[in-house]
Phi, psi and omega in degrees: 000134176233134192245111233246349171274332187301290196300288196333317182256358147268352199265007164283329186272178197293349177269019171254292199341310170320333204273343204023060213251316191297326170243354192268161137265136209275146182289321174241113179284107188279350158300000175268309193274332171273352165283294172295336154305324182253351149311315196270351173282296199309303182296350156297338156305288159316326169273324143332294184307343194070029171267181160254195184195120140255135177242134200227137177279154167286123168277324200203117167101017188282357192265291177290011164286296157312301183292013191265287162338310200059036156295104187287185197317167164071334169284133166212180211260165180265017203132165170232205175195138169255142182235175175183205177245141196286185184282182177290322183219145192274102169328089181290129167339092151007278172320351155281350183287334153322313192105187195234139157296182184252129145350284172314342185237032131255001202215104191277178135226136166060028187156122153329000000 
């Protein structure tokens, strides 16, 4: 879950402050981005373990989901994950029938 009041009042306290952060708006929300960053530990984690792990958006249903959860206000989640043990054999994604993007129109070297 990531909560956008936590980083404001810390980048508020003094060994922050300077940074001015604390009342501004951020160019990047990184309470999002450290949040989906220790999403992605975890399920590497989880898979390390030899479960399986999905992470999925809530689409339908995050306002009773949350109050389900007793997540107070203002915190919300990026998404969730299920962990569990995988199938015997995995289904591969619709969306593979796409192809891979080419390496070269994601991947820079020395430049854009």
């Amino acid at each position: 879950m990531a909560d956008e009041r936590v980083y404001r009042a810390r980048y508020a306290e003094p060994d922050k402050v300077h940074t001015g952060l604390g009342d501004s708006d951020w160019a990047v929300p990184y309470w999002q981005i450290d949040t989906a960053m220790a999403t992605m530990n975890l399920l590497n984690a989880v898979v390390d373990a030899g479960l399986g792990a999905l992470f999925f958006a809530i689409f339908r249903g995050e306002t009773e989901l949350l109050a389900d959860l007793g997540v107070p206000d203002g915190v919300r989640p990026i998404g969730a994950v299920t962990v569990g043990h995988p199938a015997q054999q995995d289904r591969l994604s619709k969306s593979t029938k796409r192809g891979r993007v080419d390496l070269d129109q994601v991947v820079h070297r020395g430049g854009w």
